[in-house]
C-alpha positions as CSV (number, residue, x, y, z in Angstrom):
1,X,-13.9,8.4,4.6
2,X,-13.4,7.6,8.3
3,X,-14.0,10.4,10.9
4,X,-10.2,11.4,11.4
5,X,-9.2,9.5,8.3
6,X,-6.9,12.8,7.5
7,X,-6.3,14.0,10.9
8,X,-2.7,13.8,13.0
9,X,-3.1,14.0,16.6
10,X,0.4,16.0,17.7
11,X,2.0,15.9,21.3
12,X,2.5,19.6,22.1
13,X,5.4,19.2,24.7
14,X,8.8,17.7,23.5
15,X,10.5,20.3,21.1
16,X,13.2,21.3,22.6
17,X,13.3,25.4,20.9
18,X,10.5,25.4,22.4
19,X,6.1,26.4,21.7
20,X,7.4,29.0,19.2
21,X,9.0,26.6,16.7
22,X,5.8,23.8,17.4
23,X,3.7,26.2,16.4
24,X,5.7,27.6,13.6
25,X,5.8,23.5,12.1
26,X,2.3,23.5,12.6
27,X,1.1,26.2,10.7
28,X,3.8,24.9,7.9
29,X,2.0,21.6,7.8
30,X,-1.6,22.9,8.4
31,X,-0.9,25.5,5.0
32,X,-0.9,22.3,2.9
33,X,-4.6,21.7,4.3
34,X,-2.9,18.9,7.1
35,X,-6.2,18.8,10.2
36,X,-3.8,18.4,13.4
37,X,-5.2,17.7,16.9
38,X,-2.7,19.3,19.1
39,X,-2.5,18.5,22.9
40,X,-0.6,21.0,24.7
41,X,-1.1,24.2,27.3
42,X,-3.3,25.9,25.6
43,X,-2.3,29.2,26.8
44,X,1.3,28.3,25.2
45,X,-0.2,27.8,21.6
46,X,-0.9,30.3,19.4
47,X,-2.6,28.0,16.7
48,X,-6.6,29.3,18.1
49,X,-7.5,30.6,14.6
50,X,-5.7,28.2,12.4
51,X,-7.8,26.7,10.2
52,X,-7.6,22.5,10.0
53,X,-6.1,23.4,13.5
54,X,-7.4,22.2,17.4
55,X,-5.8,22.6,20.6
56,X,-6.7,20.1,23.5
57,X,-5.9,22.1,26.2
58,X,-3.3,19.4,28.0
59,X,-0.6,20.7,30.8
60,X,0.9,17.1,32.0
61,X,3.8,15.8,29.7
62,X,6.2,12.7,30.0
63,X,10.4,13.7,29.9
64,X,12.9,11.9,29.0
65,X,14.4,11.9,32.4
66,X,11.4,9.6,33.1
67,X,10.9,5.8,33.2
68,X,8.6,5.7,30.4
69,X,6.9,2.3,31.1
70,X,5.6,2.9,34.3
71,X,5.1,6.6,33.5
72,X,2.9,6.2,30.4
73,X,0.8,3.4,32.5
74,X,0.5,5.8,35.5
75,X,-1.0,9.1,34.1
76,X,-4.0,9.1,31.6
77,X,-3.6,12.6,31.3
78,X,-0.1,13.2,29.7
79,X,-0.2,14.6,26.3
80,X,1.5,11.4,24.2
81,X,-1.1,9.2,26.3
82,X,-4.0,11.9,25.2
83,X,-2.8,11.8,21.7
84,X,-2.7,8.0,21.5
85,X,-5.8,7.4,23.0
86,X,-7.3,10.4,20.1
87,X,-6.0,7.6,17.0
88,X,-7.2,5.0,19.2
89,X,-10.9,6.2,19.6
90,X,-11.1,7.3,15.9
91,X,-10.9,10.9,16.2
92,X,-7.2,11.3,14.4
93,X,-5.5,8.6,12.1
94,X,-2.0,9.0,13.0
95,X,0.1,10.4,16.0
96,X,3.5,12.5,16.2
97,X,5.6,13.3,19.1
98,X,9.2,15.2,19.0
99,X,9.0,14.1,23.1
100,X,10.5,11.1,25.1
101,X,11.1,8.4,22.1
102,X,10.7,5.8,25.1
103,X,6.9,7.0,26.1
104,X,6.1,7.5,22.5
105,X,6.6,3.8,21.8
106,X,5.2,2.7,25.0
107,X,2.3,4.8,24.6
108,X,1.7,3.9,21.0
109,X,2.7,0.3,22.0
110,X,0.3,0.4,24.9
111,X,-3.0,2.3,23.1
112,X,-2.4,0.9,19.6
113,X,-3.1,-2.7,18.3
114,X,0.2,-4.2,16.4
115,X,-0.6,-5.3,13.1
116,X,-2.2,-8.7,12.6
117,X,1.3,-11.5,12.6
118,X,3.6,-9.1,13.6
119,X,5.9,-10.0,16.7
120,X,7.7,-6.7,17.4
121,X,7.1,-3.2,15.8
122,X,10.1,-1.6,14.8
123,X,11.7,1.7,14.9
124,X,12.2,3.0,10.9
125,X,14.0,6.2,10.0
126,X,15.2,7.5,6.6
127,X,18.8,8.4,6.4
128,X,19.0,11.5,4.0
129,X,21.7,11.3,1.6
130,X,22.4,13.4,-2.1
131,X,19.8,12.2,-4.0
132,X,18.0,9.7,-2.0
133,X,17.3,8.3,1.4
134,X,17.9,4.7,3.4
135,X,15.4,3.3,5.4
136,X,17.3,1.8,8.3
137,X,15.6,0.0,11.1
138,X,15.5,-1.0,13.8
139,X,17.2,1.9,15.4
140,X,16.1,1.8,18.9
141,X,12.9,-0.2,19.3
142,X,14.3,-3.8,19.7
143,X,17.5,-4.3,21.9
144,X,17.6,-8.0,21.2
145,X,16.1,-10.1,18.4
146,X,16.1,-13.5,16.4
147,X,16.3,-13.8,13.4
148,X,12.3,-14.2,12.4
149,X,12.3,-10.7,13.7
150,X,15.1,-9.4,11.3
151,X,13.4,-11.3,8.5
152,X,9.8,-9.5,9.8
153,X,11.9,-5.8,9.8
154,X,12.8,-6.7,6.2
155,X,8.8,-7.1,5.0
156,X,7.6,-4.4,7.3
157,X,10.5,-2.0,5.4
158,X,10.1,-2.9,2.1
159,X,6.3,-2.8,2.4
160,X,6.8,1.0,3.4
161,X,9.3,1.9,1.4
162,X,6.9,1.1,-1.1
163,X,3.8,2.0,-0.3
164,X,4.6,6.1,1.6
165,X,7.8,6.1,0.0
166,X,7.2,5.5,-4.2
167,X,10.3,3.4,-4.4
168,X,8.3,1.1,-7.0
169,X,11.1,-2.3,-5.6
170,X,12.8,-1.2,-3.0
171,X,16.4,-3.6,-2.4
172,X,16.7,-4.7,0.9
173,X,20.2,-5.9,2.5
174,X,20.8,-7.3,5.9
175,X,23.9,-5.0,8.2
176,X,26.5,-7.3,8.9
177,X,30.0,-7.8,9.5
178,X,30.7,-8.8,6.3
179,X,29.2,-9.9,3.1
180,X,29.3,-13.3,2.7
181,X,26.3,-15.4,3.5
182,X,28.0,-17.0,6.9
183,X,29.3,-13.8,8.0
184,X,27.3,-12.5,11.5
185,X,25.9,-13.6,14.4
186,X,23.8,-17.1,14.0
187,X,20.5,-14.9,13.8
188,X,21.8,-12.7,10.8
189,X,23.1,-15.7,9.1
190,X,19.6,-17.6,9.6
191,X,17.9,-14.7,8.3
192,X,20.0,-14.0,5.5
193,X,19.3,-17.5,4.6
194,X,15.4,-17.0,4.6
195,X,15.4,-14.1,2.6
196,X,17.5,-15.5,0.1
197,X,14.4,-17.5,-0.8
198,X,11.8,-14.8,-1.1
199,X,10.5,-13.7,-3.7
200,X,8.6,-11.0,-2.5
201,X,11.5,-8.7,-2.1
202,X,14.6,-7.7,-3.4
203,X,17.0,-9.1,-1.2
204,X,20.7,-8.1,-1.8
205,X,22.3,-10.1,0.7
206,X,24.6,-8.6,3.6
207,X,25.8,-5.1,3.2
208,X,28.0,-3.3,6.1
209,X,28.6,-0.2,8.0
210,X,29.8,1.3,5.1
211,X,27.4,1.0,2.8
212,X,24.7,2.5,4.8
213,X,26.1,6.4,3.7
214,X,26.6,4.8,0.4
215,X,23.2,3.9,-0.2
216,X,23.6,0.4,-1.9
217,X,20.0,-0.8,-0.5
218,X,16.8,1.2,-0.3
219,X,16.2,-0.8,2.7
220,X,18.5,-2.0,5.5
221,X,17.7,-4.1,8.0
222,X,19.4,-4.4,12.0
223,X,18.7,-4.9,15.4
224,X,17.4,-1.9,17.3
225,X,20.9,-1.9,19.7
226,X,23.3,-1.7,16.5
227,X,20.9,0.5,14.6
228,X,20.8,3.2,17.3
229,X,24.4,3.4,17.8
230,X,24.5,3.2,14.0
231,X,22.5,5.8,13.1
232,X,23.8,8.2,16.1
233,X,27.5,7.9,15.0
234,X,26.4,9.0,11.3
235,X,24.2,11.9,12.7
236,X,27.6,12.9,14.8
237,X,30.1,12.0,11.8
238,X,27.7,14.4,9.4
239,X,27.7,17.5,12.0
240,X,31.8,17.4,12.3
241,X,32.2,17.1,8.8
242,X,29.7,20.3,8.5
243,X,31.4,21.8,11.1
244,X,35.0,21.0,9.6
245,X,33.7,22.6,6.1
246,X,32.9,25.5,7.7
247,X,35.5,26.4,9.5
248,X,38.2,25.2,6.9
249,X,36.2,27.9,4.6
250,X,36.7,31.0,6.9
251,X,40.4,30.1,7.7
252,X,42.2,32.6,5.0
253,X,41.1,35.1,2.7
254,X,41.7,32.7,-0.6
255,X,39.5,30.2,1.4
256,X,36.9,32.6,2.4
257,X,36.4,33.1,-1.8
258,X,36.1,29.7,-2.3
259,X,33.3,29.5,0.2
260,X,31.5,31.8,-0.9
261,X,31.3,30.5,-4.3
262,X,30.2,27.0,-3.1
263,X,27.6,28.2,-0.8
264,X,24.4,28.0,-2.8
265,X,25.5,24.3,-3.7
266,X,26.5,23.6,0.1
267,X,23.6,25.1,1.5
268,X,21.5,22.9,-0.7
269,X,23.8,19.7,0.5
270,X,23.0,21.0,4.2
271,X,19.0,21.1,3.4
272,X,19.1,17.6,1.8
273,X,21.4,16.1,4.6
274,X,19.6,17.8,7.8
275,X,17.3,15.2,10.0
276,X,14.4,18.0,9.5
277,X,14.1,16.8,5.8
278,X,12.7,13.3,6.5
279,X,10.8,14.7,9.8
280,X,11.1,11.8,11.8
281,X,11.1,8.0,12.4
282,X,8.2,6.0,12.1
283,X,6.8,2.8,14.1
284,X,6.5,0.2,11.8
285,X,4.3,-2.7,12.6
286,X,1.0,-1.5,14.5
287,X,-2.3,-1.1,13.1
288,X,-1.9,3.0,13.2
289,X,0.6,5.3,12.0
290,X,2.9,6.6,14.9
291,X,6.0,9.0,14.0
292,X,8.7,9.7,16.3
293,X,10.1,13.2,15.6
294,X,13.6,14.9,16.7
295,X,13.5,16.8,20.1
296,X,15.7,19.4,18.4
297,X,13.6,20.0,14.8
298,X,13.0,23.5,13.5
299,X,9.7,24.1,12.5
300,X,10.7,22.4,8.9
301,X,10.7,19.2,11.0
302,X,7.6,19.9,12.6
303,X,5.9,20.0,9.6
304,X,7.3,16.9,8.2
305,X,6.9,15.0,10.8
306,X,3.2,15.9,10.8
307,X,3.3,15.5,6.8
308,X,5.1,12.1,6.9
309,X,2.0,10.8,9.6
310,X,-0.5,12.3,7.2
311,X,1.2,10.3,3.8
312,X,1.4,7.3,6.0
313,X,-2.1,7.0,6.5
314,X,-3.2,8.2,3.6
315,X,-2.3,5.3,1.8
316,X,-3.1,3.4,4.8
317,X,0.5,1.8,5.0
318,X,-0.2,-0.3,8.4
319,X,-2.9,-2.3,5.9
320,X,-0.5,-2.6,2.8
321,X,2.3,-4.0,5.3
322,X,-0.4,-6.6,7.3
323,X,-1.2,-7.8,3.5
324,X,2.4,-8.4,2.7
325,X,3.1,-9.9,5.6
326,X,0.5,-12.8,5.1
327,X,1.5,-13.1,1.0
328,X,5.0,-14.1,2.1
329,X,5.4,-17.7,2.4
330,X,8.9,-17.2,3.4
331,X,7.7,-14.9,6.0
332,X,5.1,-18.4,7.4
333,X,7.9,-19.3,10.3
334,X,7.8,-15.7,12.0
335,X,3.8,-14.8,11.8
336,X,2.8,-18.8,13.1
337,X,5.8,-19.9,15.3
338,X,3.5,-19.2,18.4
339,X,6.3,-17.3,19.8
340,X,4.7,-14.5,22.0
341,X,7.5,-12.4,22.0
């Protein structure tokens, strides 16, 4: 096995509770025999004596208030740069950051070979829902795209739905504004067409905005502009509903009762639902595993952010997803158009 084969290189700065909840996640994850590389202040990090565990002492961090183009290019020394450059030089297999999203995918974008064919990496996160979870990308990566793109999103999903995920066929559908074949703008609608003649997925056709909470695809494929708004709207819609549940439950006495009777079942709902459960997105498409955490995670998403990176690589999903790519026929037009972008 590879020096670093099993080893997560973690940016330190980024969680918004603060070092007390980083460390928290990472002695979660590390308790499952995770090795994590973390770079952060030193002095900030408690983590000196956990085992599997090493700080690299690091005190310059990227915000989000920050362009994070220029900003990732301009200093060496900032902890997602540090951690990037860790996968990169074979000392840790996969990196995580709960930081900027913006200098995470620069950085990773920047430091990180993409995958051998692909034209843009994409932005994949699992929606958790009773009893299963969507992959939906692109949800922030990829502002505008064709259609070989969409059609690329759709491989580089399935692939990883498949290969970190155990879902043994993952379906795949296409968002749109309805679900007939012609439906969508002329990029969807060529894509849809291409692939309606795989055969290397499951392709259900269209689905729409509704059926993302519904779960009719294990998949679903967007652009990264619709995905985002997408997938913040749902995180929104599912806190006012919580909220809304709550408070209708304290509101009168009889009410109060019926709460307290449903709250071992709601609680589990809550656990299942909350955006700590899946730990993060991932960036799909680049020759090393790079997870994208939430800013606000407890130390539960900590840890799965750092144990989703670890699965990842295990398995050595970037491989499995180059191979599919170059098995699809279907897939020919995007991978040797000559298209740079």
């Amino acid at each position: 096995m590879p020096e670093g084969s099993s080893t997560v290189a973690l940016d330190g700065f980024g969680v918004e509770k603060g070092f007390d909840v980083l460390v928290a996640g990472v002695r979660k994850a590390a308790a499952d025999g995770l090795k994590v590389r973390v770079f952060g202040p030193a002095a900030e990090l408690s983590l000196v004596k956990v085992e599997g565990v090493t700080v690299v002492d690091t005190s310059e961090s990227i915000g989000n208030d920050q362009d994070p183009v220029p900003a990732v290019r301009s200093r060496p020394e900032a902890s997602i740069v540090r951690a990037v450059d860790d996968v990169k030089q074979g000392n840790s297999s996969a990196v995580v950051s709960l930081g900027s999203t913006g200098a995470t995918m620069a950085a990773a974008t920047f430091g990180l070979r993409r995958s051998l064919g692909v034209k843009r990496p994409a932005l994949a996160a699992q929606i958790p829902l009773p009893g299963r979870s969507v992959l939906f990308l692109d949800v922030g990566a990829n502002l505008d795209v064709r259609a070989q793109h969409l059609i690329q999103f759709a491989y580089l999903g399935a692939s990883f739905s498949r290969s970190v995920l155990g879902v043994s066929n993952p379906s795949v559908g296409l968002l749109s504004v309805g679900e007939e074949a012609g439906k969508g703008r002329s990029d969807v609608v060529e894509a849809h067409a291409a692939l309606s003649d795989s055969e290397e997925i499951d392709f259900i056709g269209n689905v729409e905005g509704r059926d993302i909470p519904a779960a009719v695809a294990d998949v679903i494929v967007t652009d990264g502009f619709t995905g985002n708004i997408a997938l913040k709207a749902m995180e929104g819609a599912s806190r006012l509903v919580g909220d809304a549940i709550t408070s209708a439950a304290r509101s009168n006495l009889l009410s109060a009762l019926g709460g307290l009777m449903m709250k071992p079942a709601m609680g589990g709902l809550r656990r299942e639902l909350h955006p700590d459960t899946t730990g993060g997105a991932i960036l799909l498409g680049l020759r090393n595993v790079t997870v994208v955490g939430h800013g606000s995670s407890g130390p539960d998403g900590v840890a799965n952010a750092i144990r989703l990176a670890a699965r990842a690589a295990a398995v050595d999903a970037p491989f499995l997803t180059e191979q599919m790519l170059h098995r699809v026929g279907a897939n020919r037009g995007a991978i040797d158009s000559g298209d740079p972008a």
